[in-house]
KEKOL-989575 format. One record per atom (N, C-alpha, C): atom name; x negated, z, y. Coordinates in steps of 0.02 Angstrom, whole numbers, plus 50000, padded with zeros to 5 digits. Atoms other than C-alpha are relative to their C-alpha. Example, Ala and Ser with C-alpha at 12.3 -4.5 7.8 and 13.67 -1.06 7.14 Angstrom:
N / 49955 / 50000 / 49941
CA / 49385 / 50390 / 49775
C / 49955 / 50000 / 50060
N / 50042 / 49997 / 49941
CA / 49316 / 50357 / 49947
C / 50039 / 50037 / 50055
//
This chain:
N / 50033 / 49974 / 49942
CA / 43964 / 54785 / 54712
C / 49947 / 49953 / 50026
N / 50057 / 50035 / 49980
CA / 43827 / 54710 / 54815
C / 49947 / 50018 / 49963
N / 50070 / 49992 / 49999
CA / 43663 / 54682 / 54768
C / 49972 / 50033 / 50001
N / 50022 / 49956 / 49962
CA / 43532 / 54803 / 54787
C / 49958 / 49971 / 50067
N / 50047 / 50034 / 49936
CA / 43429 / 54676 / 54907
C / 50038 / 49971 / 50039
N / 49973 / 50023 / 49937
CA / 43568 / 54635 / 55028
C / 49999 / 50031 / 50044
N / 50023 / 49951 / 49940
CA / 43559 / 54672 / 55177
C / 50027 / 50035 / 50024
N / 49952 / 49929 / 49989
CA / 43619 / 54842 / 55258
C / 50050 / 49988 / 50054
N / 49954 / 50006 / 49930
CA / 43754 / 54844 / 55381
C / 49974 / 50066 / 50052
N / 50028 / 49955 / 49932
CA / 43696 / 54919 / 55556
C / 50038 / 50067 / 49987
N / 49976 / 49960 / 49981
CA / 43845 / 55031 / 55531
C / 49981 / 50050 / 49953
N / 50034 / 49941 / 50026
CA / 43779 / 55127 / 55380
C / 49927 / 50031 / 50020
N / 50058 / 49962 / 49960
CA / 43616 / 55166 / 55478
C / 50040 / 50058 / 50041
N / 49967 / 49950 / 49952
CA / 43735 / 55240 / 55631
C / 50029 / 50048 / 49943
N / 49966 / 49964 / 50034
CA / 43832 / 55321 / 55502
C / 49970 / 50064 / 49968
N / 50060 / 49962 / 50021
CA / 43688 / 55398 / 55422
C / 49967 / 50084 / 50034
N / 50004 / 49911 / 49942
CA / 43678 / 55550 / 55557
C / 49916 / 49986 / 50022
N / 50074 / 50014 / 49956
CA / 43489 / 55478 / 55602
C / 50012 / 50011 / 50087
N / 49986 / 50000 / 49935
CA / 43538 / 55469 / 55784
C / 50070 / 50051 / 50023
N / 49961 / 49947 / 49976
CA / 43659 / 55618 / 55788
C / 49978 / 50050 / 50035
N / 50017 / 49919 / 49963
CA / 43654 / 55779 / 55888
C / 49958 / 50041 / 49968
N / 50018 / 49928 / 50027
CA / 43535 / 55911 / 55822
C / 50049 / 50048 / 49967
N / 49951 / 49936 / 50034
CA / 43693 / 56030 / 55824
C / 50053 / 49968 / 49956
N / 49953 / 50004 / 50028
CA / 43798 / 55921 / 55745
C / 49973 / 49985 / 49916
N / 50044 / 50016 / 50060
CA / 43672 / 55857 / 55602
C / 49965 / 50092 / 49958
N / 50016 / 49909 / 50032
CA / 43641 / 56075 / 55570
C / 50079 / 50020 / 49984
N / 49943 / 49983 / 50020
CA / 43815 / 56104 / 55573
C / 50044 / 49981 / 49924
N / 49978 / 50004 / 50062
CA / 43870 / 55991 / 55438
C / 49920 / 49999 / 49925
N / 50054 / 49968 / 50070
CA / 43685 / 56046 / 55349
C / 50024 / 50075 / 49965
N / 49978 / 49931 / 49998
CA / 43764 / 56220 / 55364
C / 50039 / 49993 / 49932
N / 49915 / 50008 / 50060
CA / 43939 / 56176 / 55287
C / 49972 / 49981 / 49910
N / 50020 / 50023 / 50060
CA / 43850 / 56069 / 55153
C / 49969 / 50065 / 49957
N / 50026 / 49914 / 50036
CA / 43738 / 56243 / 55102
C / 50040 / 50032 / 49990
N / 49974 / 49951 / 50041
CA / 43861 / 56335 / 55093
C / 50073 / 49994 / 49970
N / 49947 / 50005 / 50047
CA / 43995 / 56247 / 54982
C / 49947 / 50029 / 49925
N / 50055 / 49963 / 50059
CA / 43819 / 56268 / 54868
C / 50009 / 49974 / 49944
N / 50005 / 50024 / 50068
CA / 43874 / 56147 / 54745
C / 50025 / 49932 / 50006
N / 49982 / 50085 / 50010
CA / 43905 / 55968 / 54684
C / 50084 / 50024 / 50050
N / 49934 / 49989 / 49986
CA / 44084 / 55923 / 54798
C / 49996 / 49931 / 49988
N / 49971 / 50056 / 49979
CA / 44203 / 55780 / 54820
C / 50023 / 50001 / 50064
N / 49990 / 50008 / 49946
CA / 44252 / 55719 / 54987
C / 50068 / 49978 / 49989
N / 49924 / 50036 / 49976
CA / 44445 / 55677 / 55054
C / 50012 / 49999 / 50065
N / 49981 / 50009 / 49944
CA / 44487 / 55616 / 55195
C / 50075 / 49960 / 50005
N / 49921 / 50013 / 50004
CA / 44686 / 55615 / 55225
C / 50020 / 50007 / 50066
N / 49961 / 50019 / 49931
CA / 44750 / 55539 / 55368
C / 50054 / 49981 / 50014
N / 49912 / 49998 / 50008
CA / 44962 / 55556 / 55386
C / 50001 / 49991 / 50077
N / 49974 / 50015 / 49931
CA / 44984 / 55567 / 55566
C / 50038 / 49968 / 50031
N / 49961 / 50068 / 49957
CA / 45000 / 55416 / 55671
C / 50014 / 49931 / 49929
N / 49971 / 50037 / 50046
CA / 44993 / 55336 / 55481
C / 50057 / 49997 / 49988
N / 49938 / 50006 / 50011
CA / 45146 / 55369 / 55437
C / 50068 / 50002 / 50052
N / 49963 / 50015 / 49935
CA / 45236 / 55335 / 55612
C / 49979 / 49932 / 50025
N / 50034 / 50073 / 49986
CA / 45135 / 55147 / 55639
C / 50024 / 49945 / 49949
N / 50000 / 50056 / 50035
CA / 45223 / 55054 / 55509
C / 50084 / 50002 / 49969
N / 49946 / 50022 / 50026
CA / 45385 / 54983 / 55420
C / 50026 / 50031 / 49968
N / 49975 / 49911 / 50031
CA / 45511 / 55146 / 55369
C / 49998 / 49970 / 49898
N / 50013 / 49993 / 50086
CA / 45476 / 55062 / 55169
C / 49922 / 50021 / 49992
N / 50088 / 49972 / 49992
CA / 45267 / 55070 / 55216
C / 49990 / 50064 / 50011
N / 50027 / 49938 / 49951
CA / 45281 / 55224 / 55319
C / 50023 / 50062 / 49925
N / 49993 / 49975 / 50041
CA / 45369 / 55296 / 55146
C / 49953 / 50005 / 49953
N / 50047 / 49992 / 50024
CA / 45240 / 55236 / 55045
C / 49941 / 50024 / 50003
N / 50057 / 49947 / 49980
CA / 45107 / 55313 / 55141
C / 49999 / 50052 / 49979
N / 49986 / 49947 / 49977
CA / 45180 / 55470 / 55159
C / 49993 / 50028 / 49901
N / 50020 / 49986 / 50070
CA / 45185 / 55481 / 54944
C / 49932 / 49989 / 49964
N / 50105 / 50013 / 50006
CA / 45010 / 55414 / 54923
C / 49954 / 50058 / 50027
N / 50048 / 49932 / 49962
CA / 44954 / 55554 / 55033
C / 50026 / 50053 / 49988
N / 50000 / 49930 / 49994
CA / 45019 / 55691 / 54980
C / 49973 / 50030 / 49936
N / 50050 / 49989 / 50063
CA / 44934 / 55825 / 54851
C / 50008 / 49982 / 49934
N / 50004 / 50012 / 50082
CA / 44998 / 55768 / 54695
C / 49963 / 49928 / 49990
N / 50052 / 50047 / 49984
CA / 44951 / 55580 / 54732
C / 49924 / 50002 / 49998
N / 50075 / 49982 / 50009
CA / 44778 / 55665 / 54783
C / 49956 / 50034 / 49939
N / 50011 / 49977 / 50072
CA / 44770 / 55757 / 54631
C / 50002 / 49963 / 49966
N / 50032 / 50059 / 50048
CA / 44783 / 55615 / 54521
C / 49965 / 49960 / 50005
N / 50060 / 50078 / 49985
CA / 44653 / 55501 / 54618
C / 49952 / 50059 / 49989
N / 50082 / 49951 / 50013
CA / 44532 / 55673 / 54608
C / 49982 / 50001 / 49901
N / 50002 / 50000 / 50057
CA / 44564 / 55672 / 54429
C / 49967 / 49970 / 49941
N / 50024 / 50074 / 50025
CA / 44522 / 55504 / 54381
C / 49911 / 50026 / 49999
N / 50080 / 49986 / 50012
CA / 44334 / 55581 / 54408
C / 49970 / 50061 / 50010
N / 50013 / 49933 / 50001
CA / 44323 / 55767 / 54447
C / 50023 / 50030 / 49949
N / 49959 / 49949 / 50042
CA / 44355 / 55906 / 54316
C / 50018 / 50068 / 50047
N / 49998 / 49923 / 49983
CA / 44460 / 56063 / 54357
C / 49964 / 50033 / 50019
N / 50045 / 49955 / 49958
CA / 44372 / 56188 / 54466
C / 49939 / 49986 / 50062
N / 50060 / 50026 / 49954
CA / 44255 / 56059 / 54560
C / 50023 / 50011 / 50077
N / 49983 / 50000 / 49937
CA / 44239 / 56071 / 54738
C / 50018 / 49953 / 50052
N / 49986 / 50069 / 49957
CA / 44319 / 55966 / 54863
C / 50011 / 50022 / 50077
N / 49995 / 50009 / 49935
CA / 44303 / 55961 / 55050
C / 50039 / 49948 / 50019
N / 49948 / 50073 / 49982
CA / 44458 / 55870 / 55126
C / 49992 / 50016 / 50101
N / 50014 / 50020 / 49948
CA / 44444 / 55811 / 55294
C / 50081 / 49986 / 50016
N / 49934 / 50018 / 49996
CA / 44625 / 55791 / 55368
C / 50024 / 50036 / 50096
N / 49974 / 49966 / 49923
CA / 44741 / 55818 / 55521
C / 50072 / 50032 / 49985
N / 49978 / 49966 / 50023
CA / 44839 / 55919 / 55415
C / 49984 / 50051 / 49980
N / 50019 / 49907 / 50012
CA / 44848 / 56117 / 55393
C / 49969 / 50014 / 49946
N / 50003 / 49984 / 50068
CA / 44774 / 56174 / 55247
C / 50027 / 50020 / 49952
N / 49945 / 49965 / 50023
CA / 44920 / 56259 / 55196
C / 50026 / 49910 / 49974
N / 49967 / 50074 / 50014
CA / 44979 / 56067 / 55163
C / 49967 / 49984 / 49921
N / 50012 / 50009 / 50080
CA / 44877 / 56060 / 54988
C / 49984 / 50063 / 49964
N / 50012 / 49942 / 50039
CA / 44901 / 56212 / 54926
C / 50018 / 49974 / 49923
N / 49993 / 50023 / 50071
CA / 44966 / 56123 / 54769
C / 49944 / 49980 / 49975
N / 50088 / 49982 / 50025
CA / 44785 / 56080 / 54736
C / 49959 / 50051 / 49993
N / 50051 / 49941 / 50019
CA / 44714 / 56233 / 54738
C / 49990 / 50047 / 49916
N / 50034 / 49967 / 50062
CA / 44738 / 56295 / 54560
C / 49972 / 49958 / 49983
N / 50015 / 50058 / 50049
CA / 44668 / 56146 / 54503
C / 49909 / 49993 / 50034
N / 50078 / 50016 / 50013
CA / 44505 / 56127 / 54596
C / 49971 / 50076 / 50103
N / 50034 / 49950 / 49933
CA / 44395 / 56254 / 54752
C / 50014 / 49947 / 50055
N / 50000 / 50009 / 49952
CA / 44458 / 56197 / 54902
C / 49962 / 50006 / 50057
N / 50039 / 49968 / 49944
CA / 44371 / 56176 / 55067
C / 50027 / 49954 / 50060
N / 49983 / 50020 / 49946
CA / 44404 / 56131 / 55256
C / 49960 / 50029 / 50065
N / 50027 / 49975 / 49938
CA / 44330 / 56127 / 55425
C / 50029 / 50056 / 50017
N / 49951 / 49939 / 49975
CA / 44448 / 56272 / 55455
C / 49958 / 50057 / 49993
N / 50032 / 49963 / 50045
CA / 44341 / 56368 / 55334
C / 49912 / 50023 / 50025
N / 50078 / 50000 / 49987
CA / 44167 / 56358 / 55431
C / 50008 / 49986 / 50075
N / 50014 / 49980 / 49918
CA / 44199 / 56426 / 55620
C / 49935 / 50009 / 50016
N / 50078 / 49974 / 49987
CA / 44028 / 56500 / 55603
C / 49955 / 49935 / 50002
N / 50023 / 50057 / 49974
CA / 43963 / 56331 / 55577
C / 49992 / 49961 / 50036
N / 49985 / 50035 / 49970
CA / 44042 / 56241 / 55677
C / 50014 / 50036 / 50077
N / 49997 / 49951 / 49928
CA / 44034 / 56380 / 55837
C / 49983 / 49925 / 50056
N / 50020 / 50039 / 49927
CA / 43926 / 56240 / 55947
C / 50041 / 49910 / 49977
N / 49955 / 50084 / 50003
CA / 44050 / 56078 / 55895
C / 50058 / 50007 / 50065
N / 49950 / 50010 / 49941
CA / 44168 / 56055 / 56058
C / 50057 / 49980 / 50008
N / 49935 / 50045 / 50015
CA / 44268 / 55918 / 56015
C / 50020 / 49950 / 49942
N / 49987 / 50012 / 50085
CA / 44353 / 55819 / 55878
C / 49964 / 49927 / 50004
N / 50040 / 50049 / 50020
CA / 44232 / 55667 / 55896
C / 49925 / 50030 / 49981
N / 50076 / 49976 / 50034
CA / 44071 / 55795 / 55861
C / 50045 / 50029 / 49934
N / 49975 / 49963 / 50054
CA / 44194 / 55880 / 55731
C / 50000 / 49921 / 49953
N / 49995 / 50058 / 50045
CA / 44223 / 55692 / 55666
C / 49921 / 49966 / 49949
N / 50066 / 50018 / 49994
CA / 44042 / 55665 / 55672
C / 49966 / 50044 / 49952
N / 50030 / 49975 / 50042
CA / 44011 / 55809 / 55562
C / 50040 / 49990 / 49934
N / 49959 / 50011 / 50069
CA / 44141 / 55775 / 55433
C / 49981 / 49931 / 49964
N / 50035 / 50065 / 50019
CA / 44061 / 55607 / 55417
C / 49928 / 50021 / 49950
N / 50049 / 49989 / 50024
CA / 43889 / 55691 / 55383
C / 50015 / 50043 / 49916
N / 49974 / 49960 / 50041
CA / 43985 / 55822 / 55271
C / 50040 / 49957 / 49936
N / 49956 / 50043 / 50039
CA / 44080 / 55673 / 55173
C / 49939 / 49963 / 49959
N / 50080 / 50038 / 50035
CA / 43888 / 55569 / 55141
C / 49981 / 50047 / 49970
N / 50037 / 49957 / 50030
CA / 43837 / 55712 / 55072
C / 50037 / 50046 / 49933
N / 49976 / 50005 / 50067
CA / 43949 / 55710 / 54940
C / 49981 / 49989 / 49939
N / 50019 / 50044 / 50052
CA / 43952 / 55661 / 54762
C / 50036 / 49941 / 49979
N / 49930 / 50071 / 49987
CA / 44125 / 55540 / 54780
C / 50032 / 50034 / 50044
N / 49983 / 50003 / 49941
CA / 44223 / 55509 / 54908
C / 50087 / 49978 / 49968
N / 49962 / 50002 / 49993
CA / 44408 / 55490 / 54910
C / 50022 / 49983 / 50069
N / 49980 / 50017 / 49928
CA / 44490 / 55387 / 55043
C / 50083 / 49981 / 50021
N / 49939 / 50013 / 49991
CA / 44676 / 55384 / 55094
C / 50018 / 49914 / 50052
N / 49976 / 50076 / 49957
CA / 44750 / 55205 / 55154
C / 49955 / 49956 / 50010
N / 50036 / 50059 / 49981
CA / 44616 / 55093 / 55134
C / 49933 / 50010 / 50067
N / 50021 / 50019 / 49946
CA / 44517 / 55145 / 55278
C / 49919 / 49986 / 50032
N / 50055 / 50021 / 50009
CA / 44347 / 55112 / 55241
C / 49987 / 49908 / 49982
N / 50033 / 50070 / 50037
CA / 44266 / 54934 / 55225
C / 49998 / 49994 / 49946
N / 50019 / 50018 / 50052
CA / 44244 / 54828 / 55089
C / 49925 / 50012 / 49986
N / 50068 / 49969 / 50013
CA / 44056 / 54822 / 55136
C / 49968 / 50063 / 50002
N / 50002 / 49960 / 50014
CA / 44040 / 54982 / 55163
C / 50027 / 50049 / 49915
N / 50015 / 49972 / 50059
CA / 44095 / 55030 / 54988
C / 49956 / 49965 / 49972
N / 50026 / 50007 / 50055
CA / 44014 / 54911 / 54895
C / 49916 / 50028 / 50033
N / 50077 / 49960 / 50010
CA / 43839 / 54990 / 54979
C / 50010 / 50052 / 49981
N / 49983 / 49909 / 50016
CA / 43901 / 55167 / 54955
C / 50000 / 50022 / 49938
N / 49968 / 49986 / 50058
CA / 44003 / 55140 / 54797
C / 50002 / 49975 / 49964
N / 49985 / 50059 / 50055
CA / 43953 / 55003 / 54684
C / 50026 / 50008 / 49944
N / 49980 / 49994 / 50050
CA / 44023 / 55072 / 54545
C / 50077 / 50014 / 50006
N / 49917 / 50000 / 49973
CA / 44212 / 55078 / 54627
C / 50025 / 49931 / 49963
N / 49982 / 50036 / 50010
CA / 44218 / 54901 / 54575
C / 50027 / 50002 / 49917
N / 50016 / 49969 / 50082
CA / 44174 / 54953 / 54391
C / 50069 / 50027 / 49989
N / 49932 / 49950 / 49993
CA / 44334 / 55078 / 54409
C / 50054 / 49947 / 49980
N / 49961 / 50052 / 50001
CA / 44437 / 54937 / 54450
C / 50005 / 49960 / 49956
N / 49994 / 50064 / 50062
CA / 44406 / 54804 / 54325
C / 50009 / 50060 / 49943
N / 49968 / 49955 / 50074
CA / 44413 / 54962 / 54188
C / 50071 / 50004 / 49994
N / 49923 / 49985 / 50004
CA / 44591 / 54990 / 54244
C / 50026 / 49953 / 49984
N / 49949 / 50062 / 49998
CA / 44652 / 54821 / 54261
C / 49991 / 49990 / 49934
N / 50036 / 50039 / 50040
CA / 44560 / 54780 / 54100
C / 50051 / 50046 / 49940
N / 49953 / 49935 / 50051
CA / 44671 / 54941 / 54010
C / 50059 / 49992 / 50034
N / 49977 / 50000 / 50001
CA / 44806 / 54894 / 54078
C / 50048 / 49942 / 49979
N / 49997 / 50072 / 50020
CA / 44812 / 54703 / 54031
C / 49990 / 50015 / 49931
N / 50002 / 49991 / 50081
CA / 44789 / 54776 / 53852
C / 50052 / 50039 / 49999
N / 49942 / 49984 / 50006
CA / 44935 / 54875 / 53874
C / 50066 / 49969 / 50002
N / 49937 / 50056 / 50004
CA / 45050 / 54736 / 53927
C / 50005 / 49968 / 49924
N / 50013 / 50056 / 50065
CA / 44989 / 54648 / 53756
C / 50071 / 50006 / 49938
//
């Protein structure tokens, strides 16, 4: 990961909800109160992913993203029953195979919160705030920065070299 004394990228300030809406910075304060407990964040994006790329890529997407895939990347660091807020442009009915396994949650789930949100760039805008305010984050296809994790997530790297490092002892 980076440093702790490098310098910040402009975009985790914007990102930060400092310069957001009032209603949209209460809305995802709302949501956050009332999951009421440590969560994980997902954000699963199938859509135009899996229609933008090469029918062997657009396959591989499409298995990377779906709940069992997500269930074994939540696994790797949540236990059974934790809460996870997934962010998606998919129904919720789409991971129901996750649900015995951990408390589900979705914008779907918090109309009352989300009464004064309009459109899906203030809805984006709160799922952002609702995602920072996590305890990990889960991200489908890459779609976060490098610098942006390593400020976020320095210990992602950690992850990585453990695996490779167990799995280079497995080849042995």
């Amino acid at each position: 990961g980076s440093p702790p004394t490098s310098p910040k990228p402009v975009n985790v300030l914007l990102r930060s909800g400092l310069f957001y809406a009032p209603p949209i910075k209460a809305a995802a304060a709302a949501i956050r109160a009332r999951i009421g407990a440590d969560y994980a964040s997902v954000h699963v994006r199938r859509s135009d992913k899996l229609t933008a790329c090469a029918p062997e890529e657009c396959k591989s997407r499409d298995m990377l993203t779906r709940p069992d895939a997500i269930g074994t990347a939540l696994r790797l660091w949540f236990p059974p029953g934790f809460h996870v807020y997934i962010g998606s442009t998919e129904k919720p009915a789409f991971f129901d195979a996750l649900r015995p396994h951990y408390t589900l949650h979705f914008a779907e789930d918090y109309g009352a919160e989300l009464r004064a949100i309009s459109n899906n760039y203030a809805l984006y805008a709160v799922e952002t705030l609702v995602f920072f305010g996590s305890v990990g984050t889960v991200e489908t296809l890459g779609y976060t920065a490098s610098w942006f994790k390593d400020a976020c997530f320095p210990a992602s790297q950690l992850r990585s070299q453990e695996q490779a490092n167990s799995a280079h002892g497995r080849a042995k």
